[in-house]
Structure formats: C-alpha cells, structure tokens
C-alpha positions as CSV (number, residue, x, y, z in Angstrom):
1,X,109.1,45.2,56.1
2,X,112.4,47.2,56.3
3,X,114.0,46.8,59.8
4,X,115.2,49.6,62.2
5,X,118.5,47.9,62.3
6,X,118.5,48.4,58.2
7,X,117.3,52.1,58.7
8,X,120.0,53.5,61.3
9,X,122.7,50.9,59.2
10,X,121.7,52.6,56.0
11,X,121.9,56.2,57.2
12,X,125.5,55.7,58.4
13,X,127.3,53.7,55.5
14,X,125.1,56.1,53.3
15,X,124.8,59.2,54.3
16,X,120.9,59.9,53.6
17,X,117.8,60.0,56.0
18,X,115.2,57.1,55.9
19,X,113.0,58.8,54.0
20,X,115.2,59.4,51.0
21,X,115.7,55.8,51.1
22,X,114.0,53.0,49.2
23,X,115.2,49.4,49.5
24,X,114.4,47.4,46.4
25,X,116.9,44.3,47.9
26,X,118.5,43.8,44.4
27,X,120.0,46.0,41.3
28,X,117.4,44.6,38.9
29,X,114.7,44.8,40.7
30,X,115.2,48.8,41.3
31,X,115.6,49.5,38.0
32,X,112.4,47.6,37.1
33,X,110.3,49.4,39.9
34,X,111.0,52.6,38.2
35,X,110.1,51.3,34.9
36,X,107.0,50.1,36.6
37,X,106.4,53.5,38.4
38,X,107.3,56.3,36.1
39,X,106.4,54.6,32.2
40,X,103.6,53.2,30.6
41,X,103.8,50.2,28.5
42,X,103.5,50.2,25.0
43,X,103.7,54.7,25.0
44,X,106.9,55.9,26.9
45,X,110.0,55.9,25.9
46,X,113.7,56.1,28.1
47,X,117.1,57.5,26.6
48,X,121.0,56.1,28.1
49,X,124.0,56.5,26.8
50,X,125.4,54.7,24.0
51,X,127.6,52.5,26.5
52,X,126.6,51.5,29.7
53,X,125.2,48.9,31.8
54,X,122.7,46.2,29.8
55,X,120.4,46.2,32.9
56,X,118.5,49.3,31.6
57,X,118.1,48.2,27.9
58,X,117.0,44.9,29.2
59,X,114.2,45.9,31.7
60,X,113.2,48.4,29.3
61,X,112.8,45.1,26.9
62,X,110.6,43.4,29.9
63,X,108.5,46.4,30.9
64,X,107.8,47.1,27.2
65,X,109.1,50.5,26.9
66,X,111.1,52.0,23.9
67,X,114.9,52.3,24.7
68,X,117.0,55.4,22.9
69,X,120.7,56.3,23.0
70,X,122.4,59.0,23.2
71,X,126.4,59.0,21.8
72,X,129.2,59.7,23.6
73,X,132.1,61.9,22.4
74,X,135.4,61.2,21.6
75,X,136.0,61.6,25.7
76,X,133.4,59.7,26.2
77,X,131.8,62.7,27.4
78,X,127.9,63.9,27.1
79,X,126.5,66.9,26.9
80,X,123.0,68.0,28.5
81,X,121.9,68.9,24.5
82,X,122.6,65.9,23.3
83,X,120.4,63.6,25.6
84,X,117.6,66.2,25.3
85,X,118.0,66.2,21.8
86,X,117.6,61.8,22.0
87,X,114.2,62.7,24.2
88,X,110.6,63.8,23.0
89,X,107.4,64.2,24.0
90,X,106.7,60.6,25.5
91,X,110.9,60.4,27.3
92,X,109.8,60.0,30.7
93,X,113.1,58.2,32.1
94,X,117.1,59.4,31.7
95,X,119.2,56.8,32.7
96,X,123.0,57.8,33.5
97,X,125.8,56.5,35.0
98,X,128.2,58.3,37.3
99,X,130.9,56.5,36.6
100,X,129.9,54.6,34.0
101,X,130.1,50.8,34.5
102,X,131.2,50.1,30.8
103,X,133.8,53.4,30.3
104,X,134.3,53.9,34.2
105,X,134.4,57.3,34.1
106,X,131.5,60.6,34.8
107,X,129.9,60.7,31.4
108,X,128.7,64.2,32.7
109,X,130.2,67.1,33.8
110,X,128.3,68.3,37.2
111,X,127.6,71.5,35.5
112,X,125.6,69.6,32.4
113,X,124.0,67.1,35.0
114,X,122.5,70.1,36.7
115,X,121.3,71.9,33.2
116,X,119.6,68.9,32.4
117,X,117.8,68.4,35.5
118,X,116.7,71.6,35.1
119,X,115.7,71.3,31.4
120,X,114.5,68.3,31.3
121,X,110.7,67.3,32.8
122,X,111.0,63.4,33.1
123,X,113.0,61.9,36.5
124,X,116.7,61.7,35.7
125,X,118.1,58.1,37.1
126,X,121.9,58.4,37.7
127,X,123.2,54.9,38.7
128,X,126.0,55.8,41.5
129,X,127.2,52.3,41.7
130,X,131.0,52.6,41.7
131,X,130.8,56.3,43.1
132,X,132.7,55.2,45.6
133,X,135.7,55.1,43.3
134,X,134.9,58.6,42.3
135,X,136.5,62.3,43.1
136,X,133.4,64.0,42.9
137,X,131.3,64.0,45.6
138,X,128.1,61.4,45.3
139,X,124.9,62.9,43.9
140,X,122.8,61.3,47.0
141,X,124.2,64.3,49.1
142,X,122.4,66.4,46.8
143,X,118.7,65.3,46.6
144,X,116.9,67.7,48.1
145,X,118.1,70.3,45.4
146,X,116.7,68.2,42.7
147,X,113.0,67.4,42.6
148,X,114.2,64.8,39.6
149,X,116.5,62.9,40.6
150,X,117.1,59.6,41.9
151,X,120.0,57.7,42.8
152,X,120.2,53.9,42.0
153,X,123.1,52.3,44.8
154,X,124.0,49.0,45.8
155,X,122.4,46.9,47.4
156,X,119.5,47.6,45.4
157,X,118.6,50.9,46.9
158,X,117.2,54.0,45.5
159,X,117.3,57.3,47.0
160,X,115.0,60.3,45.9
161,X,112.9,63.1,47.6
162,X,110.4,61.8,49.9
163,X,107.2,62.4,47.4
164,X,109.1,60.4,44.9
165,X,109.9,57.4,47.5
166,X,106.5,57.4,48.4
167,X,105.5,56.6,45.0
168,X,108.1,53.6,44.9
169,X,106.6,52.5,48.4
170,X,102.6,51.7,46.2
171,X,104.5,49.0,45.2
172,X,106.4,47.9,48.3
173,X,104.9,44.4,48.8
174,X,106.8,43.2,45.5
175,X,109.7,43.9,46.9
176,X,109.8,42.5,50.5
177,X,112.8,42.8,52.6
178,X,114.3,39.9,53.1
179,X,117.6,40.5,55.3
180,X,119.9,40.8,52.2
181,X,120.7,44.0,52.2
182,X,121.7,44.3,55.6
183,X,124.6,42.2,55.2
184,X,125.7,43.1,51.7
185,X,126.3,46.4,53.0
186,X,130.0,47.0,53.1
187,X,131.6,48.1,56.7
188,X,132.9,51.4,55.7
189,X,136.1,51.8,57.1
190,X,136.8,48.4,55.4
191,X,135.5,50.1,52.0
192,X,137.7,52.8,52.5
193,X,140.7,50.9,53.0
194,X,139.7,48.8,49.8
195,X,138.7,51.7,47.9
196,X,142.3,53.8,48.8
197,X,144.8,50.6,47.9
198,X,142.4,50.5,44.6
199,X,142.7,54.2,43.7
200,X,146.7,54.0,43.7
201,X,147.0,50.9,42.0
202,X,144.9,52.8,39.2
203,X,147.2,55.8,39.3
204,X,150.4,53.5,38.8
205,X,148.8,51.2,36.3
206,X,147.7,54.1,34.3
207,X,150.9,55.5,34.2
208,X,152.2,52.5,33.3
209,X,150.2,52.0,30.4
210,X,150.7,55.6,29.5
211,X,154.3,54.3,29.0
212,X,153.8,51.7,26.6
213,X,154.6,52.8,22.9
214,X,151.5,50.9,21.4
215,X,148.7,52.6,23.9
216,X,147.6,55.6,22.3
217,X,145.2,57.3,24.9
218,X,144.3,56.4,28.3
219,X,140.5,57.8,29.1
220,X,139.9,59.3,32.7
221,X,138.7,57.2,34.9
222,X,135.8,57.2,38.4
223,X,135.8,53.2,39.1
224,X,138.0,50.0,39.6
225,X,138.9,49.9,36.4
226,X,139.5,52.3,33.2
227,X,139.9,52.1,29.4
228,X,142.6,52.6,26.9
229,X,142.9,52.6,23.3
230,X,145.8,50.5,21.9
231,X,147.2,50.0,18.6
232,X,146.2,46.7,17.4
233,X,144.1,45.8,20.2
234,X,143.5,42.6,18.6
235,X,146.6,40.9,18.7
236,X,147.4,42.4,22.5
237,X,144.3,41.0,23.7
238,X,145.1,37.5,21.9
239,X,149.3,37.7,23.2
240,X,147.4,38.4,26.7
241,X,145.1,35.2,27.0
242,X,147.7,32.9,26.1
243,X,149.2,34.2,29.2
244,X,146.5,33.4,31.1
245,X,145.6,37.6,31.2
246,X,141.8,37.8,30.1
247,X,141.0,41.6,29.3
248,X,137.7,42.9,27.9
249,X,137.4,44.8,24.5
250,X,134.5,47.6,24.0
251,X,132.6,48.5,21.0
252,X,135.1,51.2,20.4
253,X,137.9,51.6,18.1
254,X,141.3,49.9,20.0
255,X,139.0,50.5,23.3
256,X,140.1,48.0,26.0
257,X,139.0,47.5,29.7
258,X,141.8,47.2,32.2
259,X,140.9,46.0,35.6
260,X,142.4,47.5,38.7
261,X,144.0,44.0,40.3
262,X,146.3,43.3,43.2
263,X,149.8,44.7,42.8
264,X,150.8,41.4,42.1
265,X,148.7,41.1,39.3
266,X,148.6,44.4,37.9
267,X,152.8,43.7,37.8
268,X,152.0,40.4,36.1
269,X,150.0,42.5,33.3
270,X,152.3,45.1,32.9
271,X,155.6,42.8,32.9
272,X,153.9,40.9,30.2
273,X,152.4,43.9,28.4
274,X,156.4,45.5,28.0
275,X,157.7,42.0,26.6
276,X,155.7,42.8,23.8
C-alpha cells in the first residue's frame, strides 16, 4: 500500500499529481509491469533504439516478447520515420530514452517525439532517468497532452494519464510497497546542487577534450556523462588503465564514454590524457 507520506513526497520532488503516479519500487520491475500490461507473449513485438539501456531487451527476453531496433544516425539522432518504419502491425511498445543511458544525449528531437506520439498507436515508453541532467524540460510535465505516453523515473516509478495508471494498478499486489522508495528519493535542493557542479564540470571537460588533437568529435550531451570519438581509441583506453583511469568503449567506431567526475578527477584524466 503506497503511503500518504510517499504521495505528498512524490508530488513535490516530482512535480506530478498522485494519480499520474505509479510506484513499481524498482527500475526492473516497472519495465516488466508494462511488458506484462501492454504485450502478449509469444504475438507482440517492442522496437528501442540501437543503443540503450539492456533492461528493455532483457525483460522483453523474460516476458517472451520480440525485441526490434531502430538505428541511430551519425548524431546519434532518430527520427519519428525510422522507429515507425522498425514497427508493424503487432509493435505495441516504443521504448526511448531521453537522455539516453548509453549515448547520454535526447535521441529525439521534441518535435519528432510529438509526431510519433501522434502517429504511432501503441504506448510510447520514454525512460527519463537522467532527465535531471537535461536542458529540455521533463516529458512528465507533459502527460496530459499525450494519451500515449508514459514516463519511466527513478525510483521505480511510472507516470501516465490516470486510465493508463489504472491499468498498471490490476496488477498492484506484485508490486507491494515496501518503504524503498521513500528514502531513495533524492532531497531536491541537494539534487540541484549535485546536478549544477555536474553540468559545469561537463562543460569544461568537454571543452577540454575538444582540445585534444586525437578527439575527433565530441557528441551532445543530457546526463553525467557524454561520448567522444577518438582516434585510436584502443590504445587511449589501454595508456588510461595502466593509470589506474577505467573508461568505457561503445559499439561505435572510436566511441568512448567519459564520466563526469570530481574536479579532481576529471583534472587527473585530462592531465594524463595531454601527456599523450
């Protein structure tokens, strides 16, 4: 049973009336309850992007649903015709993330989001986990223009129009409430402070790496951390873990995740990066 202490907590670190709001209590366990609600086993199919969190490919796996991707662009950029071209008759499920966990920026354009809300007749999921990194305004502000939509957040919350939370409430009683979520949610004005000292240690390590003769592009960027492509990438990442500097390369050509660290660290990773 969700508490009144979660509601009135929820509706001020969120934003969104109680009845917009559905609280699974974990990530996976959202994602799952939508597979459960909106596809049938063995029939429907869902379509993501090319790069993005595992968690939807994986509970499509479990609930026995067909997964499709759609590919991003060189700007790692969709388009609202190229996911509808990935769907058909049985796509009942989009699954986007804004920013995206794996490339960390907006996939989507807001103006392409909206087309394919309105083209597309399945429920659009946009995962809105890092939004809080983002420029753009959060799509959970925007609900009740789209009868579609819903919103996957952290702590394992959903938000949606009411008639769709209803739907995710049949199933309620597999999801009990059990006084997680409460205190995973972050005090926002401690968020805030996080979330600004993050923002301009991205802007100067971005620069920074715009500066270094071997990094060839740095990609926008909506999160705590953002991609580059670098010449060789390789080598750099091998010269960087025998420094004790673990980075992350993505199925991309030279595509490399940077985390946003302390200034400390983002120094340390820069001042061994120029030594190259």
């Amino acid at each position: 049973m969700i508490t009144n202490e979660l509601t009135k907590t929820l509706e001020r670190v969120k934003g969104i009336p109680a009845d917009y709001t559905f609280v699974a209590g974990h990530t996976l366990r959202a994602i799952d309850l939508v597979f459960r609600i909106f596809c049938k086993p063995f029939a429907d199919n869902v379509v993501a992007t090319s790069l993005t969190s595992p968690d939807f490919q994986q509970l499509a796996d479990v609930n026995h649903v067909e997964y499709r991707t759609a590919a991003l662009d060189d700007n790692l950029q969709l388009t609202a015709d190229t996911l509808l071209a990935a769907c058909n008759a049985r796509t009942r499920l989009v699954w986007l993330s804004m920013p995206n966990a794996v490339t960390s920026n907006n996939n989507m354009v807001r103006e392409e989001l909206v087309r394919l809300l309105d083209k597309f007749t399945g429920m659009v999921v946009v995962d809105e986990r890092l939004s809080d990194y983002a420029r753009q305004r959060p799509l959970r502000f925007e609900l009740p223009k789209f009868p579609r939509l819903i919103v996957l957040d952290s702590p394992g919350l959903l938000f949606s129009q009411p008639a769709n939370i209803g739907r995710l409430r049949l199933l309620e009683a597999l999801y009990e409430y059990d006084g997680e979520t409460l205190s995973a949610l972050p005090d926002p004005f401690d968020l805030d402070r996080r979330v600004r000292l993050c923002m301009q240690e991205r802007t100067r390590l971005m620069q920074a790496f715009r500066e270094l003769p071997f990094c060839e592009r740095v990609y926008d960027a909506d999160a705590d951390f953002f991609v580059v492509s670098l010449t060789n990438a390789p080598r750099i990442v091998a010269y960087l873990q025998q420094r004790g500097i673990t980075l992350d390369t993505l199925p991309l050509p030279g595509a490399v995740r940077i985390p946003v660290g302390t200034r400390s660290e983002n120094n340390e990773l820069v001042g061994a990066l120029r030594q190259l």
